[in-house]
C-alpha positions as CSV (number, residue, x, y, z in Angstrom):
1,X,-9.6,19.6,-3.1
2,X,-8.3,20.8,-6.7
3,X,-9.2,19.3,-9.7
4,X,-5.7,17.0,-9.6
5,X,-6.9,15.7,-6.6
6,X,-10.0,15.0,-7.2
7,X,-9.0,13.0,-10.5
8,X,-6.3,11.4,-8.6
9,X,-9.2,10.0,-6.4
10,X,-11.6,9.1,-8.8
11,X,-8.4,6.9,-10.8
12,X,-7.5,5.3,-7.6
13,X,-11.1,5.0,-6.1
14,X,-11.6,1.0,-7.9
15,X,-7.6,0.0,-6.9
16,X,-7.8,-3.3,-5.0
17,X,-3.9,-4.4,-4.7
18,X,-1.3,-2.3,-4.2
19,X,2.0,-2.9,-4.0
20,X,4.4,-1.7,-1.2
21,X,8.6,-1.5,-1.4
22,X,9.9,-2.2,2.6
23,X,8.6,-3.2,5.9
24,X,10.5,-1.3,7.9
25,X,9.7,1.0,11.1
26,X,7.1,2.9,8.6
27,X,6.7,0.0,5.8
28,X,5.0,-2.5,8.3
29,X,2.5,-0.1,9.9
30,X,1.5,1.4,6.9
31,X,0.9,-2.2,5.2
32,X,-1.3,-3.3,8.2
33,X,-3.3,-0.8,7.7
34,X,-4.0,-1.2,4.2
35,X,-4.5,-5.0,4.5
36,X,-7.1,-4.2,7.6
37,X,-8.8,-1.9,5.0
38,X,-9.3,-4.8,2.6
39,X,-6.5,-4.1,0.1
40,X,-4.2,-7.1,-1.4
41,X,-0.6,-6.1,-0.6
42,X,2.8,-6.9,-2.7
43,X,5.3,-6.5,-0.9
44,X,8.9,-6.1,-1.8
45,X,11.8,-6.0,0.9
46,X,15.4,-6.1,0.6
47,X,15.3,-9.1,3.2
48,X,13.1,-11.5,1.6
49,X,12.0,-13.2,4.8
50,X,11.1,-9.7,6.1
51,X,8.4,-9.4,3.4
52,X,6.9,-12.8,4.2
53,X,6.1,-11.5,7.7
């Protein structure tokens, strides 16, 4: 790890919400994932009801 990466992690290391833009074929994995981790999730979508879901 270099030193960007390690202060990247440290920064990031309290983050509880995160916000996410799409749900598509990658989006909606990627977003359960983070939500079964414990994160809170915005999520933006250009079809609204597709970021309700």
């Amino acid at each position: 790890m270099c030193a960007a990466e390690a202060v990247s992690a440290a920064h990031f290391r309290n983050v509880e919400r995160v916000g996410f833009i799409g749900t598509g074929s990658m989006g909606r994995p990627m977003i359960a994932k983070l939500l079964h981790a414990g994160y809170q999730v915005d999520v933006y979508d250009i079809d609204p009801a597709a970021a309700k879901d």
